[in-house]
Wavefront OBJ file of the C-alpha trace (Angstrom):
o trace
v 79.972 -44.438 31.270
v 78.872 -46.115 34.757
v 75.558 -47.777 34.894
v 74.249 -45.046 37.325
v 74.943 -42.037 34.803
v 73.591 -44.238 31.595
v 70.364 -44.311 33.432
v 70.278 -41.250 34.599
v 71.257 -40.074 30.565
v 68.199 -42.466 29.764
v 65.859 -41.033 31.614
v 66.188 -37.507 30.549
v 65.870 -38.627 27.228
v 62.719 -40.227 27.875
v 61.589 -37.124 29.718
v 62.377 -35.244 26.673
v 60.918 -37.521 24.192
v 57.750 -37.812 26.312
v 57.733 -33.708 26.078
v 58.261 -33.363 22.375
v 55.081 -35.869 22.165
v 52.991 -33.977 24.375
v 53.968 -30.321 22.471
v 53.173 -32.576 19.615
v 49.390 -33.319 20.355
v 48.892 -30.159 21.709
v 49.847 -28.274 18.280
v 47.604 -30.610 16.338
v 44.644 -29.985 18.683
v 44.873 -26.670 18.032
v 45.872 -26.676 13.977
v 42.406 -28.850 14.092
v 40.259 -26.449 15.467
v 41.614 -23.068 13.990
v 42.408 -22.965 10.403
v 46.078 -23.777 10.231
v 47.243 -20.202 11.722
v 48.578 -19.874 15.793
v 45.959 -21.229 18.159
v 42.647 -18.843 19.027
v 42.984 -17.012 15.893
v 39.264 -16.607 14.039
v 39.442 -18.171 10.368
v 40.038 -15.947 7.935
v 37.094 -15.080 5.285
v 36.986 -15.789 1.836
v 35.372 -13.780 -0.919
v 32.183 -15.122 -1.811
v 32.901 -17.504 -4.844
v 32.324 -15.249 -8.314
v 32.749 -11.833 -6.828
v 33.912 -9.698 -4.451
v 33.146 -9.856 -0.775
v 31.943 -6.257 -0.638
v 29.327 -6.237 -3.938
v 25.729 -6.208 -3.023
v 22.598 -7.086 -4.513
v 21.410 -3.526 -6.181
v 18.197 -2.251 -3.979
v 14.662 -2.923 -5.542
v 13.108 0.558 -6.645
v 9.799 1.273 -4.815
v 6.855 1.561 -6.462
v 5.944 5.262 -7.447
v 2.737 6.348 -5.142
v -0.618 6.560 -6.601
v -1.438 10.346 -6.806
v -4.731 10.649 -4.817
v -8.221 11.733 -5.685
v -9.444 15.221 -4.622
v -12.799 16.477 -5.729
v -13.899 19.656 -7.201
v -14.184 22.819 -5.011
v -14.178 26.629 -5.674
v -9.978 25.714 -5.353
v -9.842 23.694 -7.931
v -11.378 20.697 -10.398
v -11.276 17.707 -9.572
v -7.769 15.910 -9.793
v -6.695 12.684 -10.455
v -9.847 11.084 -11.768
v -9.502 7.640 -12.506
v -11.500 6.250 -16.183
v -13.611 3.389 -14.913
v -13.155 -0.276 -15.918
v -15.618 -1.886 -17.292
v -16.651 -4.707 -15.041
v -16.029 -8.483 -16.296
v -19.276 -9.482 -15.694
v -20.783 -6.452 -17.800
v -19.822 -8.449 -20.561
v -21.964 -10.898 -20.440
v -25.340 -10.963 -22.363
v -27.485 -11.852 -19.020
v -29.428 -9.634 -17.011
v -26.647 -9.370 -14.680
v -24.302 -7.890 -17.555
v -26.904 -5.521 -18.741
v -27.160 -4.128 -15.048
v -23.542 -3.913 -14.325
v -22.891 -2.488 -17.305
v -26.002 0.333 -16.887
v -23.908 1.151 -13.210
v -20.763 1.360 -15.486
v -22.515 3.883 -17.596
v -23.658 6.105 -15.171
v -19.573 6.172 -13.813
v -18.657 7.126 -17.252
v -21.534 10.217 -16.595
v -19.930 10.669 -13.457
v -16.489 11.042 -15.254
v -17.497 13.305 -17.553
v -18.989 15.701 -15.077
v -15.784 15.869 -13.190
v -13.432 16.139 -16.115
v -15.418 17.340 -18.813
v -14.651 14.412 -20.883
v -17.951 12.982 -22.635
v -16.337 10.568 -25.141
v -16.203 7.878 -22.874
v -20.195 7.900 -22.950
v -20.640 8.505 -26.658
v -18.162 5.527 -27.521
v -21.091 2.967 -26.230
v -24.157 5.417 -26.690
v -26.310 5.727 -29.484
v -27.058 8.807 -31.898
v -30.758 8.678 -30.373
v -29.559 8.423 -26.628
v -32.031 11.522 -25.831
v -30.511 11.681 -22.324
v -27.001 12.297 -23.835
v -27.443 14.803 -26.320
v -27.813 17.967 -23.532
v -24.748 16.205 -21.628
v -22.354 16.343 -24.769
v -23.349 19.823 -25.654
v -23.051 21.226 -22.399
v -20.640 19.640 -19.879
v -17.298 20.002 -21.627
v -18.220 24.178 -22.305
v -16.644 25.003 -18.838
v -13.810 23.144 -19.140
v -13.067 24.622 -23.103
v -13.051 28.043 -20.853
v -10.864 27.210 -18.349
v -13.468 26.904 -15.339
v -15.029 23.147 -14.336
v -17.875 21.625 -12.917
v -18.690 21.129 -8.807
v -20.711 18.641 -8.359
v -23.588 17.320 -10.577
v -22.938 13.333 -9.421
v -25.764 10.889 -10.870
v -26.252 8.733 -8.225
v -28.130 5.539 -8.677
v -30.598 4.423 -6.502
v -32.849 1.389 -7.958
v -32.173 -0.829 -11.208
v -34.458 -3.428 -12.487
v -34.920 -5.143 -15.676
v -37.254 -7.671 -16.862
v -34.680 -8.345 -19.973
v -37.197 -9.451 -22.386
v -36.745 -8.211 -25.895
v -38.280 -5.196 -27.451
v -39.215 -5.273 -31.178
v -36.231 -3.811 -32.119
v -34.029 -6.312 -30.283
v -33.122 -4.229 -27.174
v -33.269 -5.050 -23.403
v -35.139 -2.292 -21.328
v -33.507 -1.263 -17.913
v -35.794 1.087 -15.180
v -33.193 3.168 -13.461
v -33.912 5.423 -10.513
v -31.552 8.273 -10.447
v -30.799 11.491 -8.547
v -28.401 14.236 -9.304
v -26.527 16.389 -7.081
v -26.800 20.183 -7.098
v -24.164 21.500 -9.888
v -22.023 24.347 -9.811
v -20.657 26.362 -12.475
v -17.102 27.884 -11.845
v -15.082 29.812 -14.073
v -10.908 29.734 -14.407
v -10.594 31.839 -11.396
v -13.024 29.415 -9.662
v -16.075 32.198 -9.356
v -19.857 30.742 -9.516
v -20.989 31.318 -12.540
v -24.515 29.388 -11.998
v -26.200 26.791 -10.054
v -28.609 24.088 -11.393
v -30.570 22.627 -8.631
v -30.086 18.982 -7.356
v -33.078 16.404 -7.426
v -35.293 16.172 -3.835
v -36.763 12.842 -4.837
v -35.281 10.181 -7.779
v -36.415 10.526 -11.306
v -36.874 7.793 -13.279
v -35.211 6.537 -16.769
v -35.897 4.112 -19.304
v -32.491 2.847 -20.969
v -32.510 0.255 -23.762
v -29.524 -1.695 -24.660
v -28.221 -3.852 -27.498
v -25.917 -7.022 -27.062
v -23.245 -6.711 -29.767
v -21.237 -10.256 -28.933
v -18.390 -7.870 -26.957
v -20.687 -6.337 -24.891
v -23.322 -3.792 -24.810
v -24.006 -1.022 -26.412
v -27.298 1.821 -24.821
v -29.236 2.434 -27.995
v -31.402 4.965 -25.676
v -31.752 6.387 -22.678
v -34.737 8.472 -22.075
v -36.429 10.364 -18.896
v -39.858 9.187 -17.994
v -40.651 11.525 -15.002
v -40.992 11.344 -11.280
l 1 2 3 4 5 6 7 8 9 10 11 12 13 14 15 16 17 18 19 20 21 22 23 24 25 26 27 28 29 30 31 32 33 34 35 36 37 38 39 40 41 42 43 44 45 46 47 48 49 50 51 52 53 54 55 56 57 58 59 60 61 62 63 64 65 66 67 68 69 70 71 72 73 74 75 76 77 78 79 80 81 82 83 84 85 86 87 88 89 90 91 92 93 94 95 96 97 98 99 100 101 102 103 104 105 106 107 108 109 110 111 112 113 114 115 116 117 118 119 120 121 122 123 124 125 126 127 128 129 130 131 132 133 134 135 136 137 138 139 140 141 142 143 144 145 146 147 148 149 150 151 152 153 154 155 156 157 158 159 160 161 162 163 164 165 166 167 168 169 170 171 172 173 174 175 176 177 178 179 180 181 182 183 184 185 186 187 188 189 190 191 192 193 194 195 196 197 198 199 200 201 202 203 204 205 206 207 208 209 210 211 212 213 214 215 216 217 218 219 220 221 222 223 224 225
């Protein structure tokens, strides 16, 4: 072979050589950035590590809605009547206590006139509560019947008490009270009677006993206008 064609031979091959290494850096650029498949191809996803790729986390079940209040009519009785809670503080055996819990008493009234349930009250009232013995004879009669109550809410509207101890142990509460006008309905929701409601507050003396749980009204008696 002549000098001229071995250089010419040597050339190409260094052409070809230089080539290769250029093909060379450009496949490794791309292998780097994709994930070892043809260049510009997205990376492939993997299943999540432990399950499958499709399972989901089940859906948290919403809480059911609370059922609302509706008061009594000539429709209806009144539905969905919550029980009161007794009040933290009406456990207490300071004058605070004794008031809250005389308000809490007066909700279980409440309660009763709207449902016709009066063991509530008799569960923390006395055999000599004079206030209560009318109220447990005569509120649950229209609901034994079938009919309910409209009306007949004891609302409070001044409570004192000096809480000094009677002779027989008992803390004295003065409670200022009206009632609402009350109507009697039978089961196909006719009027069957009306008692009047209160123009001005009438005025109760309550007397209470600490027990160490709470309290406890020994009576509750009406002393006028």
């Amino acid at each position: 072979m002549s000098k001229n064609k071995a250089a010419q031979a040597g050339k190409r091959i260094g052409q070809s050589m230089a080539f290769v290494v250029a093909l060379f850096l450009i496949s490794g650029c791309s292998a780097a950035a994709g994930t070892g498949g043809p260049a510009g191809d997205a990376p492939a996803s993997s299943p999540a590590a432990g399950g499958s790729a499709e399972a989901s986390e089940s859906p948290t079940p919403l809480p059911a809605p609370t059922p609302s209040y509706s008061q009594a009519s000539g429709q209806g009785p009144a539905v969905n009547v919550v029980l009161p809670t007794l009040p933290e503080v009406a456990k207490q055996e300071t004058v605070e206590g004794f008031l809250a819990f005389v308000e809490y008493w007066f909700d279980l009234i409440n309660y009763g006139y709207e449902t016709g349930d009066v063991e509530p009250v008799r569960a923390i009232s006395g055999p000599n509560c004079k206030v209560c013995v009318n109220f447990y004879e005569d509120i649950p009669v229209p609901y034994v019947e079938g009919g309910w109550l409209e009306g007949g809410n004891v609302e409070v509207e001044d409570l004192e008490s000096a809480f000094v101890l009677t002779p027989e142990n008992r803390r004295q509460a003065i409670v200022a009270v009206r009632q609402r006008v009350i109507i009697y309905r039978d089961s196909a929701g006719q009027s069957t009677g009306v008692t009047a409601g209160d123009l001005n507050a009438f005025r109760l003396i309550i007397e209470g006993t600490y027990t160490g749980d709470g309290w406890f009204v020994d009576t509750a008696e009406s002393v006028g206008w």
